[in-house]
C-alpha positions in Angstrom: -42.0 3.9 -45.9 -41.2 4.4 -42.3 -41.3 2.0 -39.1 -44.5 1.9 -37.6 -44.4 5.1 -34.7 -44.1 2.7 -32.0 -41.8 0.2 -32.7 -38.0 1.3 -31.6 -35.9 1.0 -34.5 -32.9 -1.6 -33.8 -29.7 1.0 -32.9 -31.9 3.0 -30.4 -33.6 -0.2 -28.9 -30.2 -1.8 -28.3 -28.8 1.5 -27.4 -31.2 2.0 -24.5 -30.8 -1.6 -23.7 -27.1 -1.2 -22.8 -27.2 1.8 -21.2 -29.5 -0.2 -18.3 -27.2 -2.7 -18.0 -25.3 -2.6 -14.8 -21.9 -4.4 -14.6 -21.5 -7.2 -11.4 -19.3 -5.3 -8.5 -18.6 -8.4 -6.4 -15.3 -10.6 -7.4 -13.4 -13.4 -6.3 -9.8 -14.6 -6.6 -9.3 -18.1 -9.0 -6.4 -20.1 -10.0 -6.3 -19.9 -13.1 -7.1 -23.7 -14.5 -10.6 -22.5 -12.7 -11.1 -18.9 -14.8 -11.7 -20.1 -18.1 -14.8 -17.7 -19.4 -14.4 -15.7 -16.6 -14.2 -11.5 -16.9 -10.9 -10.1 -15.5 -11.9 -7.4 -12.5 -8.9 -5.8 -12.1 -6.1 -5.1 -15.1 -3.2 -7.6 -15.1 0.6 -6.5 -15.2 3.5 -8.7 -16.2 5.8 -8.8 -13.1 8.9 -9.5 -15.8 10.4 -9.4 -19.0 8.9 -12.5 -21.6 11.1 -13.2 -22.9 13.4 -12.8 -19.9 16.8 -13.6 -21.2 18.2 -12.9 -25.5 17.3 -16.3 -26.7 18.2 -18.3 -29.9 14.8 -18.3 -32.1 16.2 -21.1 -33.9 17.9 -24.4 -33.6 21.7 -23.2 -35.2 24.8 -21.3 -34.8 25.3 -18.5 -32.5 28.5 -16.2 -33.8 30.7 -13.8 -32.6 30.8 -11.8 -36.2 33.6 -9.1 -35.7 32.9 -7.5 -38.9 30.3 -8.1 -40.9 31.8 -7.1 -44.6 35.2 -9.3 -43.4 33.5 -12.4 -42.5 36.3 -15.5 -42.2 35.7 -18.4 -44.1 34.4 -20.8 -40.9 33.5 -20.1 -37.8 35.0 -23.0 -35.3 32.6 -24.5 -32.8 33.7 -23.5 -29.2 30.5 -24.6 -27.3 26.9 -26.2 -27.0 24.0 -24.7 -25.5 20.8 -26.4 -24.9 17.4 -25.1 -23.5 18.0 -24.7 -19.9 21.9 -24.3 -19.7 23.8 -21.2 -20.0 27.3 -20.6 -22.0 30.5 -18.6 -21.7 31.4 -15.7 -23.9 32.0 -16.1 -27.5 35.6 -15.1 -28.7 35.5 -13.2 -31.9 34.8 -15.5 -35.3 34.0 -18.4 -33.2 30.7 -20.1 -32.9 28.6 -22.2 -29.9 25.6 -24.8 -30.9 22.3 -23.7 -29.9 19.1 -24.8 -29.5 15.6 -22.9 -30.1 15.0 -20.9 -26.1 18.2 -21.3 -25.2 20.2 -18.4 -23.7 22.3 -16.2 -26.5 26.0 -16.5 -25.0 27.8 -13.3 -23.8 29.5 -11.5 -27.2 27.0 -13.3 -30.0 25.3 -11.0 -31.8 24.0 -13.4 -35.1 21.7 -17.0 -35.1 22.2 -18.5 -38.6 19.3 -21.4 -38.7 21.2 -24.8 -39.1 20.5 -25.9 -42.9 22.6 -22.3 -44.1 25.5 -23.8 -42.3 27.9 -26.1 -43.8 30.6 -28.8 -41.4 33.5 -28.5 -41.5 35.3 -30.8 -39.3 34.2 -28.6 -35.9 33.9 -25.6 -37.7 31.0 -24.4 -39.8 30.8 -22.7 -42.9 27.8 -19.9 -44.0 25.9 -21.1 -47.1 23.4 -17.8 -47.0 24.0 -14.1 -46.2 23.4 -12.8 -42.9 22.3 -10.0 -40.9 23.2 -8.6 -37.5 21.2 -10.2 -34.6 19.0 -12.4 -37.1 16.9 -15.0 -35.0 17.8 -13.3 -31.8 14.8 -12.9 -29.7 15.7 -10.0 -27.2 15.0 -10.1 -23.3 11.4 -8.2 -22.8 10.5 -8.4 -26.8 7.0 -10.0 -25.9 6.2 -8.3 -23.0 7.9 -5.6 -21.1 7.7 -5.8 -17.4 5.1 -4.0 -15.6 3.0 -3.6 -18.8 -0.5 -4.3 -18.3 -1.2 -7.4 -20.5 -4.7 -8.0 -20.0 -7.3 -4.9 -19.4 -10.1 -5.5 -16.9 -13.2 -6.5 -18.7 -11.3 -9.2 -20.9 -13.0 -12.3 -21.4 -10.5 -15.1 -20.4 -9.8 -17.4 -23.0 -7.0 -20.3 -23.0 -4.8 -18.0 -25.0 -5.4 -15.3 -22.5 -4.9 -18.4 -19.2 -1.7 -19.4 -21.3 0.0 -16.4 -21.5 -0.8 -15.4 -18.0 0.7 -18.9 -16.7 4.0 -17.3 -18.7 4.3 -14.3 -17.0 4.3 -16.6 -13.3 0.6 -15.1 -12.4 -1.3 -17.7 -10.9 -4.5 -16.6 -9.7 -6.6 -13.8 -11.2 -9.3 -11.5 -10.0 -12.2 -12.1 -12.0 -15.8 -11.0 -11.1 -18.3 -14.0 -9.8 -20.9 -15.6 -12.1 -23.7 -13.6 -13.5 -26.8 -15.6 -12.1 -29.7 -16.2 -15.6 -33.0 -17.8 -14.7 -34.9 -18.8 -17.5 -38.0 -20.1 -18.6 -39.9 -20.9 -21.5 -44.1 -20.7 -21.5 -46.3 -22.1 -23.6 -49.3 -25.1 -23.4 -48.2 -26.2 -26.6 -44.4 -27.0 -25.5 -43.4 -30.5 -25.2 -39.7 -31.9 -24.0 -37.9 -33.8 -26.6 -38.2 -37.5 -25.8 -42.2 -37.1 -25.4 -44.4 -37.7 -27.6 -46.7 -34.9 -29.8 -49.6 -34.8 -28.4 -52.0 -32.7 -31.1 -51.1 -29.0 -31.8 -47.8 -29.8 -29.6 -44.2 -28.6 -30.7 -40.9 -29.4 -28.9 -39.4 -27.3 -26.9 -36.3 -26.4 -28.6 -35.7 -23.2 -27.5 -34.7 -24.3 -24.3 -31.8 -26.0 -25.8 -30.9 -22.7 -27.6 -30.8 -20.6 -25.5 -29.0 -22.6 -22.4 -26.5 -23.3 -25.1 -25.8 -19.7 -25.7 -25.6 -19.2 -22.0 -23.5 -21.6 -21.5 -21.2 -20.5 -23.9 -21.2 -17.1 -22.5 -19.8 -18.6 -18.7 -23.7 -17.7 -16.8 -25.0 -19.4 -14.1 -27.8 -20.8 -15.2 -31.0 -22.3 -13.2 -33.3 -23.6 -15.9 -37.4 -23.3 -14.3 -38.2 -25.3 -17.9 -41.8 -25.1 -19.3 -44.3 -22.4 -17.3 -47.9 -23.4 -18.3 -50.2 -20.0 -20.2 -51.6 -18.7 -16.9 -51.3 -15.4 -15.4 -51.2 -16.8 -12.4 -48.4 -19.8 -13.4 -46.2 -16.9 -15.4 -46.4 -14.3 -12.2 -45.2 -17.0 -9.5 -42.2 -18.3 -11.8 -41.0 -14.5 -12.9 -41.6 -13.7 -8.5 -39.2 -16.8 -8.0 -36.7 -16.2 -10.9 -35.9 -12.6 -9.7 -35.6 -13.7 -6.1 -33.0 -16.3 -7.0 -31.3 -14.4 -10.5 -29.3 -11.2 -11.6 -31.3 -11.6 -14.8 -34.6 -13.6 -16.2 -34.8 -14.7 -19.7 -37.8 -16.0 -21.3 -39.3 -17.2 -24.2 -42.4 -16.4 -25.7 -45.2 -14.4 -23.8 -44.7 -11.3 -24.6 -46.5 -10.7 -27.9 -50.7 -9.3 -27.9 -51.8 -12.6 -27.8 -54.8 -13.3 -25.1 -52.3 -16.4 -24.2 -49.3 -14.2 -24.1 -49.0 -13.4 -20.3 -45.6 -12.3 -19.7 -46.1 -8.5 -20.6 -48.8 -8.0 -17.9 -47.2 -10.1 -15.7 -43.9 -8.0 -15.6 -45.7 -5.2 -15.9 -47.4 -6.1 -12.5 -44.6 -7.2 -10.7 -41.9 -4.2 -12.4 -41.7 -2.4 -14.7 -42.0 -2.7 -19.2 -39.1 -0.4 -20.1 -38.6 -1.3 -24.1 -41.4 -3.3 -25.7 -41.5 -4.5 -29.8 -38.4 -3.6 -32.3 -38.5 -2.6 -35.6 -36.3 -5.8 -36.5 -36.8 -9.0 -38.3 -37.0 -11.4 -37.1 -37.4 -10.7 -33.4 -40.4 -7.8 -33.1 -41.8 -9.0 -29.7 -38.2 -8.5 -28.1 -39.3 -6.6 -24.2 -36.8 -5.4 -21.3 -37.8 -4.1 -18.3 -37.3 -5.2 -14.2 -38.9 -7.4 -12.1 -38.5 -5.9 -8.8 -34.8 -4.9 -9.2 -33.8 -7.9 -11.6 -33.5 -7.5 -14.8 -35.5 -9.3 -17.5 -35.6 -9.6 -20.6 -38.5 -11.2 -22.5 -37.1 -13.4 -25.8 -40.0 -14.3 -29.0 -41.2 -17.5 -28.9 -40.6 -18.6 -32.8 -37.1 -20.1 -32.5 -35.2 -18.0 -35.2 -36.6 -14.9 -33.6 -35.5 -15.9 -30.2 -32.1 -17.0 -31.3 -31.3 -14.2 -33.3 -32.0 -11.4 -30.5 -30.2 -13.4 -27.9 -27.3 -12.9 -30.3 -27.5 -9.2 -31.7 -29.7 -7.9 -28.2 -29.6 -9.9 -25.1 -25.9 -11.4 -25.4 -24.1 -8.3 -25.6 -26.3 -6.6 -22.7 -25.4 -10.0 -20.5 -21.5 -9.7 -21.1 -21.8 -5.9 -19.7 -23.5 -7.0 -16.9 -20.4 -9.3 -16.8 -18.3 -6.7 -16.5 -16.8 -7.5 -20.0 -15.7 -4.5 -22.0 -18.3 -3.7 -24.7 -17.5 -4.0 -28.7 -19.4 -3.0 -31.1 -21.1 -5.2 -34.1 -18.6 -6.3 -36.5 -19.9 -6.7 -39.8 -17.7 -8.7 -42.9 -19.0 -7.5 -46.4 -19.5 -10.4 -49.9 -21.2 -10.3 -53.2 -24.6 -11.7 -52.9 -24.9 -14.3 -54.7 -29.2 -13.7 -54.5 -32.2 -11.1 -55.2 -34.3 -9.8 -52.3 -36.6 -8.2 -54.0 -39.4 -7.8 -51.5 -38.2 -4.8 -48.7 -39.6 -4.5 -45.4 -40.2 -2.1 -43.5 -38.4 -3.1 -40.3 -34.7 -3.7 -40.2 -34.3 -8.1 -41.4 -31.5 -10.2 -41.1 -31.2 -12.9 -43.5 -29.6 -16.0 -42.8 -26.7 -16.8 -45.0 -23.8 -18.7 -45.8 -20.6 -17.9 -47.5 -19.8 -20.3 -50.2 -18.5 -19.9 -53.7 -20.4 -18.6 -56.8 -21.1 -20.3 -60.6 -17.4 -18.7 -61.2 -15.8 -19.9 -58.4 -15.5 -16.9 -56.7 -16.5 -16.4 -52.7 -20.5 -15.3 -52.5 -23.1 -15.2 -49.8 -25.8 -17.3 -50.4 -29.3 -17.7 -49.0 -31.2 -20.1 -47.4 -34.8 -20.6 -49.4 -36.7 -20.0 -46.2 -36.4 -17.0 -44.0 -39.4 -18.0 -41.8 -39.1 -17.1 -38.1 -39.8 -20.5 -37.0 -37.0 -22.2 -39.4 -34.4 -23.8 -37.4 -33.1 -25.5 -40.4 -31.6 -22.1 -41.5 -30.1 -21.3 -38.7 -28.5 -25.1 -38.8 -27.0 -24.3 -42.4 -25.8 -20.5 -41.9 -22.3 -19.1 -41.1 -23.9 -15.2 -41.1 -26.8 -12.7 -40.8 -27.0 -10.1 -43.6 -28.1 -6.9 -41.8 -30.6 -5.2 -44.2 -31.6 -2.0 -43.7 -35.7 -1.1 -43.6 -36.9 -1.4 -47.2 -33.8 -2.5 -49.1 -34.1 -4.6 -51.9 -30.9 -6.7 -52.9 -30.1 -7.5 -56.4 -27.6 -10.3 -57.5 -24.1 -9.6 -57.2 -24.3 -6.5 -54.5 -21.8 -5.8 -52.1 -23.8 -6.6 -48.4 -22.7 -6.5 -45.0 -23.2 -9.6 -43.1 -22.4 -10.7 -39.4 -20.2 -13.5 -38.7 -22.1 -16.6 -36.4 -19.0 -17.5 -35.9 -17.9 -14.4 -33.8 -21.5 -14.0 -32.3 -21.5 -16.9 -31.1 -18.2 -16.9 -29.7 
């Protein structure tokens, strides 16, 4: 059986939602200890070789070897060269100490690692063959200069600041914070710390999804809980795309007669994409208010935490700037039935653990309720079923990593 006609199935709906995503245009310059989580705005080139000199990859014996099939029976020690200094030319069939980085002497062409070498009274003997320029790493073997190391659009992580800092860059040009208001409405929402009052839930969405932002390097001005009035929801989505690049919510935008944030958006913008043929996650909306984005996240907390990750994080980082990827999906063995298929596209949560046989196997939390946190606690992956699948123990599935979502 089909998708109901007017729910968007899941590729088109996050299709659409990309394509409206405008990437930020202003930048500024950092140092780099500052750029961490930033997106690069222009590509970076190595101004030099990395290495930049031949350099011993081991602590050993550089040699002079004049002939490989007439080797001489030791090799006397002429020099020592640390990280930092630089020797003289090896003579044929002679031999300097060296130290892992350090410059390869003028003539050496072999490193033999230390324990294949034998003393012999200043002179060393080879206890293993060899090869020509073994352990040698060669001037510009890393990175060649003026090669572009790092395209715009890259995501700067420490491995990303670290190699950088090794190329002598100092300062990148990275483009400035994507501004996120977000709120969170509902009568029923209560801040942790508070008592229950009756028909009261905490409010831990908030704590979601201003982790996830976090995470993702946003700017974040948090307007907290926004009482069910129209009223209430129009004023807070007015002064959250006054003051933001983008507004998130949570909850709102179902058909409830308490849900308000449809009409409100609808009033102040425009309701571009509205409902998606995905569980969990259905009420997921998009549209502008005024000229700021929004987008309009379920209120259940699986729901909301699971189309952060698969909708609204990947239409945030292109608004970044950051270059797009596409899903990445792992596949297992189930080690479960699913026997009941719907018809919108579900993601289970899952973990990947080891079967009755020891062997690696997804396996399912008991309760795949939109409003249990506890699953989303426990799991490691999604599996991305397709609309009325049925899964039978032991199938191949594809899942998505949390791990990578997340990150």
């Amino acid at each position: 059986m089909k998708p109901r006609a007017n729910l968007l199935n899941f590729e088109e709906a996050r299709d659409r939602l990309l394509a409206a995503a405008s990437p930020l245009t202003s930048v500024e310059t950092l140092p780099l200890l500052q750029a961490q989580g930033r997106v690069l705005a222009q590509a970076v080139t190595s101004p030099l070789n990395v290495p930049g000199f031949d350099n011993s990859a081991m602590d050993g014996y550089a040699l002079h070897v004049r002939d490989l099939n007439a080797l001489p029976e030791t090799f006397a020690v002429v020099q020592r060269i640390a990280a930092g200094q630089t020797g003289t030319a090896l003579g044929a069939n002679t031999a300097a100490r060296i130290f892992t980085g350090a410059p390869i002497p003028e003539g050496a062409n072999v490193v033999v690692p230390q324990e294949n070498t034998q003393d012999e009274n200043g002179a060393i003997k080879l206890t293993q063959p060899i090869q020509l320029n073994q352990h040698i790493r060669r001037a510009g073997e890393d990175i060649t200069q003026g090669a572009i190391v790092l395209a715009a659009g890259q995501r700067l992580g420490a491995q990303h600041l670290a190699m950088l800092a090794s190329i002598g860059v100092a300062s990148v040009s990275v483009f400035v914070w994507l501004k996120v208001g977000v709120f969170f409405t509902g009568d029923e929402l209560t801040e942790p710390g508070q008592p229950l009052a009756p028909g009261a839930i905490y409010n831990s969405n908030r704590y979601a999804i201003n982790g996830l932002l976090k995470q993702l390097g946003c700017a974040i001005t948090d307007y907290g809980i926004v009482r069910d009035s129209a009223q209430s929801t129009r004023d807070a989505l007015e002064r959250a795309a006054a003051e933001n690049d983008v507004i998130i919510t949570c909850g709102g935008v179902s058909v409830g007669e308490e849900d308000h944030v449809k009409g409100a958006v609808q009033a102040l913008g425009t309701l571009d994409l509205w409902q998606i043929s995905m569980k969990p996650g259905k009420p997921l909306a998009y549209g502008k208010v005024s000229k700021t984005d929004f987008i309009g996240l379920p209120g259940n907390p699986v729901s909301a935490f699971v189309t952060f990750l698969l909708m609204a994080r990947p239409f945030l980082l292109k608004r970044m700037g950051a270059q797009e990827a596409p899903l990445r999906y792992l596949s297992a063995n189930a080690d479960f039935s699913w026997p009941r298929p719907d018809k919108r596209r579900e993601f289970l949560r899952v973990k990947l653990e080891s079967d009755a046989n020891g062997q690696p196997a997804l396996q399912l939390w008991p309760n795949q309720g939109s409003g249990v946190m506890s699953s989303l606690a426990w799991a490691d992956g999604l599996v991305d079923l397709a609309p009325e699948t049925v899964i039978t123990k032991g199938d191949k599935v594809r899942y998505l990593s949390l791990s990578e979502l997340l990150n």
